[in-house]
C-alpha positions as a printed Julia matrix, in Angstrom:
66×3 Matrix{Float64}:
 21.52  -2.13  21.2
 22.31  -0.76  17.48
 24.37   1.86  19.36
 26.34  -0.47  21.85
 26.9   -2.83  18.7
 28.2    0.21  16.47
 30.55   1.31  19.14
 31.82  -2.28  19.72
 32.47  -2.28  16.0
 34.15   0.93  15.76
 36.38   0.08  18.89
 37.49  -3.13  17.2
 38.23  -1.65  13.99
 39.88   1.18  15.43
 42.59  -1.09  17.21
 43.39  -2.17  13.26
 43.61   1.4   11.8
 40.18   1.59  10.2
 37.55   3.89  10.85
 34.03   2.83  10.07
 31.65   4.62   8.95
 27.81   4.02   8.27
 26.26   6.51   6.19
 22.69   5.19   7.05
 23.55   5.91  10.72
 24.51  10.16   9.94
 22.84  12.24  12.11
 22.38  14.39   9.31
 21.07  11.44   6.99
 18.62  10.22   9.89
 17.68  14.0   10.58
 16.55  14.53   6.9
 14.67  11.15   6.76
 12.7   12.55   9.58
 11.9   15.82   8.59
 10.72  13.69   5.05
  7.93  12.25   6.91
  6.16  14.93   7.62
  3.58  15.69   9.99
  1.92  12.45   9.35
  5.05  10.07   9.8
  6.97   8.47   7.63
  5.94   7.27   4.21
  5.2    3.38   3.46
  8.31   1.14   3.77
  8.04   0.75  -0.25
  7.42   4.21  -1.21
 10.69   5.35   1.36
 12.79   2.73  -0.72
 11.79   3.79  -3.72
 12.51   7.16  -3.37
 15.89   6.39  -1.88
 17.01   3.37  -4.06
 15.19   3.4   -6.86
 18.58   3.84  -9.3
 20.11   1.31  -7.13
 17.84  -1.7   -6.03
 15.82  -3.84  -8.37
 12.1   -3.38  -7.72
 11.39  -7.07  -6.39
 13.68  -5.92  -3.2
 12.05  -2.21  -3.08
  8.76  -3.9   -2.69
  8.99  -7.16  -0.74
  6.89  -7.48   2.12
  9.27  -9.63   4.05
């Protein structure tokens, strides 16, 4: 689905000059988020925002649970 619905988006966009592009969705960025987990898997959802967005992102969003 995500992949379908990012080409769709990049097809459309395309036809008006524009190239989009999702940092989240790097192959690099996704590859180094994986290798950050560890043998164990991937940190807590509020520790992984933390780390990433900490500088960014008030704490009440880091840490929701919704």
């Amino acid at each position: 689905g995500l992949q379908i619905g990012s080409r769709h988006v990049s097809t459309v966009a395309a036809g008006y000059g524009i190239e989009v592009v999702d940092p989240l969705l790097a192959p690099s960025f996704v590859g180094a988020v994986a290798a950050w987990g560890g043998r164990w898997g991937p940190i807590g959802r509020t520790e992984a925002m933390r780390r990433l967005f900490v500088d960014v992102l008030p704490d009440a969003l880091l840490s929701r649970t919704s």
